[in-house]
N, C-alpha and C positions, 0 to 999 in steps of 0.2 A: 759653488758652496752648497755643501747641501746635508741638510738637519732636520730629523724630524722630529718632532715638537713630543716630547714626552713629559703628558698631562697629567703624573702622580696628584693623589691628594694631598697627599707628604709634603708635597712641594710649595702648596698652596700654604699650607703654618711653617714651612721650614724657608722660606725665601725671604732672604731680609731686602726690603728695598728700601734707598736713602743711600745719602753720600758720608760716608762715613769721617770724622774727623779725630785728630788726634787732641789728645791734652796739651795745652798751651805749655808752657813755661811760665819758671816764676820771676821773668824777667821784668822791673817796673817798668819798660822804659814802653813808652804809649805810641812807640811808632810803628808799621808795619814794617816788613814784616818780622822788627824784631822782640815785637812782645809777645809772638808766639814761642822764643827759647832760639836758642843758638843751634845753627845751622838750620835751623826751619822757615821756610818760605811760606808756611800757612796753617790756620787752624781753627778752629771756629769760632774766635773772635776776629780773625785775618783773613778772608776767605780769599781764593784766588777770583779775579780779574774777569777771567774765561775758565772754562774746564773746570776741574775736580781736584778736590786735598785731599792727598794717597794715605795711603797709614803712617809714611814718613815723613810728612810734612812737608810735602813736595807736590807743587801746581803739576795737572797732566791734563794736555791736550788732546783730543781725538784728533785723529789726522783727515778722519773723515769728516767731521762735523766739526770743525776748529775754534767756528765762531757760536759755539752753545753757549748760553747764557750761563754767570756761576750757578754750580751745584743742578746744573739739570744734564742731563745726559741725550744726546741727539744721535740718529742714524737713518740712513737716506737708502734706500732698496728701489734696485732697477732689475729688470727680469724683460718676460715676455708671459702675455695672457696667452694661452689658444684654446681653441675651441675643443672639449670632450672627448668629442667623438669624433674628430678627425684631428685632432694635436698641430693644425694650421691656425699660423699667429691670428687673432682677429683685432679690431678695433672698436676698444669698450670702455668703460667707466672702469678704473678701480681703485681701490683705497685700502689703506692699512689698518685693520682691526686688530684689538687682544684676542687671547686663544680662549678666555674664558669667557667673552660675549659670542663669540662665533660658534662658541659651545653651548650656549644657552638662552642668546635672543635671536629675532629676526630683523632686530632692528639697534645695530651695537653701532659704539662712538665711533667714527669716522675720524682716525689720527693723521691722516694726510689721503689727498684725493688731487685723480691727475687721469687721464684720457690715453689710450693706447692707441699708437699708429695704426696705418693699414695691416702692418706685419705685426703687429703685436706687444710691438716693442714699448715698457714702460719705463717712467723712472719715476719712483716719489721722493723728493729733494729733504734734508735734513727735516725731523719733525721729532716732540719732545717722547722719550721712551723711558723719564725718569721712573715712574709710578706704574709702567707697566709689565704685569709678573709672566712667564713661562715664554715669550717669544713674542713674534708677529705673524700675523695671518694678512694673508689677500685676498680681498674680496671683490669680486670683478661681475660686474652685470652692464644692461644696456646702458647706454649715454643719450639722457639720461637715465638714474637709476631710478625704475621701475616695479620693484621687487619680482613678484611671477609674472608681470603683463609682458607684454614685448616677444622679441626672440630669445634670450635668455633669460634662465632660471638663476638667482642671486646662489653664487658658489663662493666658498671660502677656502682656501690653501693653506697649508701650513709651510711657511716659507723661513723660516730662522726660528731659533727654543733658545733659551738662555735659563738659570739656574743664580745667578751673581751679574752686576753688575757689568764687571770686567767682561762678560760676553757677551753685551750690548756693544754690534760693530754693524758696520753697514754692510749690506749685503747686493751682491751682485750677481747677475746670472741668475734669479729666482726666477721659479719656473709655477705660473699660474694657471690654474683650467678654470674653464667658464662651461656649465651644462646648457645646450640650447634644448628651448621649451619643446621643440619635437620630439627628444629623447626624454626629456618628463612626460607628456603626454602617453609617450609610451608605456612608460613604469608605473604609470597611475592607471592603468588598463590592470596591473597585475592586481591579484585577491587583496597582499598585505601592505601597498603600498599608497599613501595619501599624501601627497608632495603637499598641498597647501595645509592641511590640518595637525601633518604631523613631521614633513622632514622628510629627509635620508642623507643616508650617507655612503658615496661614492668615493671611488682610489683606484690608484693603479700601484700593481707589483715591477719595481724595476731591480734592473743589475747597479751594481758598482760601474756601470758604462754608462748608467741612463739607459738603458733598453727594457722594454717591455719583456715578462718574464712569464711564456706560458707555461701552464700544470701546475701553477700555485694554489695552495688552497687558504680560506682564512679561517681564522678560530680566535676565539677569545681567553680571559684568563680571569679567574673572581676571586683568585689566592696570589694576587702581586708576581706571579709566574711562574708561581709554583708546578702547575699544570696547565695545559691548555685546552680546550674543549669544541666542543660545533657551537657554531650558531644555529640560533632557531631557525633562519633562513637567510643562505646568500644565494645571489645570481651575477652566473658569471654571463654577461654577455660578448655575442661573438663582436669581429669588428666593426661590423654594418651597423649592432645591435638591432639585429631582425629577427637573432635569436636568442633565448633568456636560459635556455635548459643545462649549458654543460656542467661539468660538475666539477671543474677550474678551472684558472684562465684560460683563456682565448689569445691570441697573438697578441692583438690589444694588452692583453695585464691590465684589464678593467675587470672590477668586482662593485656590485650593488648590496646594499644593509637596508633592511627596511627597518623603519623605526623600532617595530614590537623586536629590536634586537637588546634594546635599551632600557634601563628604568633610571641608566642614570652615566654619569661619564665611563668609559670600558676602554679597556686597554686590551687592542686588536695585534696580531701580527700573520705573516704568511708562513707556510710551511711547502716547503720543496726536498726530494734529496737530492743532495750532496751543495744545497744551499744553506745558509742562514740569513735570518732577516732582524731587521731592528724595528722594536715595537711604538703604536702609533694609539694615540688616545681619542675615540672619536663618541660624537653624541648627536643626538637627531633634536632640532625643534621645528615647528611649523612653516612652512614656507621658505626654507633654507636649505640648500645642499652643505655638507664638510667633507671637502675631497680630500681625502688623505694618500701623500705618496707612503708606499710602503719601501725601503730598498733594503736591497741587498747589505748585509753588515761588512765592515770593511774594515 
């Protein structure tokens, strides 16, 4: 499954969240569920049991999360963490954050937390995602988490985006990266780059395969994509990342943002010919990487 998180401001006053119910009936009779009205199973004096009351008046079960509590909405994501700069599974801490703290704190609520195997392999078991707007992000560092001390630098992914309710599903196959502190260290050698004071933001360009996608370039947009333009500065580093100079990707489809690209959330995408890509919303704060997959439009 694979979705990239598109962080509109729009989205932010135009998201309704809440479980939505219908008008009862004008049935007296005080028993459920039928003084919500004929043929209805529920309503906000009725609510269902488990699960959600649909606009028709009908209890609905996630299949993945079956046993959520009424009126709250659950989903469980399993993927694999790997490591940056070599894409090999590791074994780390990680947790499920909103896209608007991993957008603007260093230190966002922890919605479920759970430990990756040697291979990398995670799962976080159903956890509640009623109250939370644009997706779910993973956030993967040492075990424990550390913020920048350790081998790993605290990276965020964007691993599911939702828009309504009804696209709150659990997801499988998400695919997490984790930046180790070698290769911060490195980008903090660069002029505009200050990983603990101010952030960056890291991604890779893939295909509709999942493969890394070299000769992509990034650019941003400050008219809803209208147009799209340079950044002040990106670096495309090669695979080793020994080298920071080309001037797009590298086999890898790894690209560096240093913060001064930022004054506020930006909505990034890549450019290839005879490709297209789907846009990605990223932001820098202190002490925190936001990896952003970019892929291929499908």
């Amino acid at each position: 499954m694979k979705k990239v998180i598109m962080l509109a401001v729009v989205m932010l006053a135009a998201l309704a969240i809440g479980i939505v119910f219908i008008q009862c009936g004008s049935s007296d009779d005080t028993k459920c569920p039928d003084k919500c009205g004929a043929d209805l199973e529920c309503c906000a004096a009725c609510p269902c049991a488990t699960g959600t009351c649909n606009t028709d008046g009908v209890c609905e079960v996630s299949d993945c999360c079956p046993n959520a509590a009424q009126g709250k909405i659950e989903i469980d994501i399993a993927g694999k963490v790997m490591d940056a700069s070599t894409q090999q599974g590791v074994a780390l801490a990680v947790a499920a954050i909103s896209p608007t703290e991993a957008l603007t704190t260093n230190t966002p609520t922890l919605l479920a937390k759970a430990v990756s195997g040697a291979d990398g392999m995670f799962a976080l078991d159903c956890f509640d995602v009623t109250n939370v707007a644009l997706g779910a992000v993973i956030l993967a560092d040492d075990n424990p988490m550390d913020g920048a001390l350790g081998t790993y630098f605290p990276t965020g992914t964007g691993v599911a985006g939702w828009n309504t309710n009804a696209e709150k599903v659990c997801v499988s196959g998400a695919a997490a990266l984790a930046v180790p502190n070698t290769v911060v260290d490195g980008l903090d050698m660069l002029p505009d780059i200050d990983s603990a004071a101010d952030g960056f933001v890291m991604g890779m360009v893939v295909s509709s395969a999942g493969a890394p996608v070299e000769g992509a370039v990034i650019k941003k947009t400050e008219d809803n994509g209208a147009t799209w333009v340079d950044l002040d500065k990106v670096y495309y580093p090669n695979a080793t990342f020994t080298d920071m100079s080309g001037t797009a990707t590298s086999t890898a489809g790894v690209y560096v943002l240093p913060a001064s690209n930022f004054t506020a959330i930006t909505t990034i995408h890549a450019e290839k010919t005879g490709m297209t890509f789907d846009d990605a919303m990223v932001a820098a704060t202190g002490g925190f990487c936001f990896f952003a997959m970019i892929p291929e439009a499908e």
